[in-house]
N, C-alpha and C positions, 0 to 999 in steps of 0.2 A: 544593487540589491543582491543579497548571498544567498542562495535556493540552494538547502541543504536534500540531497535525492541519496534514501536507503535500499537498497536493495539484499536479497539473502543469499545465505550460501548454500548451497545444495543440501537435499533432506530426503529421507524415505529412499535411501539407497540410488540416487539418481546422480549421473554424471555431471551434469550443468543446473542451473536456475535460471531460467531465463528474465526474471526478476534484475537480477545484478546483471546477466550481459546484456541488458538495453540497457540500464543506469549507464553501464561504462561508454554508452554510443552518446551520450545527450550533453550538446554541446553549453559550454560556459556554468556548470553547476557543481557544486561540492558532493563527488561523490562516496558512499563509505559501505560497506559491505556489514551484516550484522549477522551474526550465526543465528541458528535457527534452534535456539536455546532459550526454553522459559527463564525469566529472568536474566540474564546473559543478554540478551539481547536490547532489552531495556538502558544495561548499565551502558553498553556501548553506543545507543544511541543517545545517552543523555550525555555523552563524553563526545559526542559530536556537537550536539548542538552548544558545547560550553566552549569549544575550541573553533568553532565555523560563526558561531553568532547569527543566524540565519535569519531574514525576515519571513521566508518560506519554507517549509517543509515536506516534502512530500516520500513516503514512504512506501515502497513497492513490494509487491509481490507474487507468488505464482497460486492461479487457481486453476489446476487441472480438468480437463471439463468443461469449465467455459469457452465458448467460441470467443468473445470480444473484449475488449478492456473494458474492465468495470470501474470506474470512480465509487467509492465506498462511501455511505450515506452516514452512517451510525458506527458506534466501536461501543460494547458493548463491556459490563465486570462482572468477565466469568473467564474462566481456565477450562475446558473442556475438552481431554486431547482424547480422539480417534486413536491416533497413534503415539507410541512415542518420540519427544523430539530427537535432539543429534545427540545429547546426553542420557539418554535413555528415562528421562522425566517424563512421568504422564499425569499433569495434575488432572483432576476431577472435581466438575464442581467448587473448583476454588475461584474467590476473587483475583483478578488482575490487582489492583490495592484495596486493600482490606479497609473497609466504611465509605470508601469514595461512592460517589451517583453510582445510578446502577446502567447511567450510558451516555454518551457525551456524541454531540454532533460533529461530524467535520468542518472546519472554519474557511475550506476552502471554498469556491465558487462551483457545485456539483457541477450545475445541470450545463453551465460557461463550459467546463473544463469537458463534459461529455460531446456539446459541439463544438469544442477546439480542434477535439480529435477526431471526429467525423470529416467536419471540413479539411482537413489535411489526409482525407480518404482512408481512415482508419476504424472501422466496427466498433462502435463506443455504447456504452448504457450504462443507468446508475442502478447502483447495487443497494440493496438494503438489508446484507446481511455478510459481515467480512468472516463469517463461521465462529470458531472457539477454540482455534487451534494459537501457533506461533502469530500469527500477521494480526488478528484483532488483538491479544496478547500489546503489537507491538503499537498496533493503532490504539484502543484507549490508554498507553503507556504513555503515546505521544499528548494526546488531547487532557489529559491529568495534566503535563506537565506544561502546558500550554497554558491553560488553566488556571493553574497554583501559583507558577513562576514566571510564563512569559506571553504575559496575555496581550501582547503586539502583534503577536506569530501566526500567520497563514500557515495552519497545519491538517493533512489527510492521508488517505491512503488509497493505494489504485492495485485493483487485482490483473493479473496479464494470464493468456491463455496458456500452455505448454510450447515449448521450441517444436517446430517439426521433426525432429532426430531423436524426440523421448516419443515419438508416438508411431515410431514405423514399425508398418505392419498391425496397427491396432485401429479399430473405428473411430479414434478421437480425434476434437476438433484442435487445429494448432496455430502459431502465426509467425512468420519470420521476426526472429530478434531485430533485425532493423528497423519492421512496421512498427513493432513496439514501442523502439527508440523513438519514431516520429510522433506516435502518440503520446508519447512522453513527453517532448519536446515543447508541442501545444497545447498538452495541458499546464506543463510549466508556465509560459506564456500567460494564458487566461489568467492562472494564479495571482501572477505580479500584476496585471493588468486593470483586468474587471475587478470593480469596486463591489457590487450586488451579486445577485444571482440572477438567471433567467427565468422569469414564470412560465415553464414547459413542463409539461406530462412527463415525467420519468419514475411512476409509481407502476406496481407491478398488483397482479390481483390473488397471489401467491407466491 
């Protein structure tokens, strides 16, 4: 089975992405780096999936600020940049595709993949919100096209905390790119695996 794993290229003036350097740690899967460019990013991952043929998908990226790896519940159709990306794009208020739903669930297994990671000793929770920046961009990008075109496909998205070498000297929360890797790893795992989802609490009350 081919487990297609995106991760990005560095954004907001930052030296690494720790996003892409645990993709590059996680063994036996297709992995492809996607710039962190509206649009741009989309074409490059739809040119993965037509060249990898994947039965799984899983798409990563960095939420600074988070202590844990979050499994992403929802992907949302809206463009909403804080900042701008690596092209100096800031859309506003635009659709990620213009008429599509207004938000599309993950096909992956959440709450499986949040205890995959746990059990492999890795801080894990589900997220119900992947923002409005590049990475929901790339997550309802995926799940549209999951969707429309290839509706066999195990497809999600997993937010990772910052590297500890973007946060020295500052009070943020961080995690070794290897833990990363490992929770990577077993959530891949769960992905191809478990068939359903787990009935467990992973709602938040804000």
């Amino acid at each position: 089975m081919t487990v297609l794993l995106t991760g990005f290229e560095p954004f907001d003036d930052a030296a690494v992405n720790p996003s892409w350097e645990a993709v590059k740690l996680v063994p036996g899967v297709r992995a492809v780096q996607l710039p962190c460019v509206f649009g741009q990013a989309l074409e490059h991952l739809r040119a993965a999936v037509l060249e990898h043929d994947p039965a799984v998908v899983v798409c990563v990226g960095q939420a600074g600020g988070r202590p844990d790896v979050t499994v992403e519940r929802v992907a949302v159709n809206i463009d909403d940049a804080r900042i701008p990306d690596n092209a100096g794009r800031q859309p506003i208020d635009e659709p990620v595709v213009p008429g599509g739903p207004a938000a599309y669930f993950a096909t992956l297994p959440v709450k499986a993949c949040v205890v995959a990671a746990r059990t492999a000793g890795v801080p894990a929770s589900v997220s119900q919100s992947a923002g409005t920046f590049v990475c929901n961009h790339v997550f309802y990008g995926l799940m549209h096209l999951i969707a429309t075109e290839r509706p066999g496909v195990r497809g999600g998205f997993v937010h990772v905390p910052f590297a500890p070498e973007q946060v020295l000297g500052q009070a943020a929360p961080s995690m070794p790119v290897a833990m990363v890797a490992k929770a990577l790893t077993a959530i891949v795992a769960a992905a191809v695996s478990v068939e359903g989802d787990l009935r467990l609490v992973g709602g938040s009350l804000h």
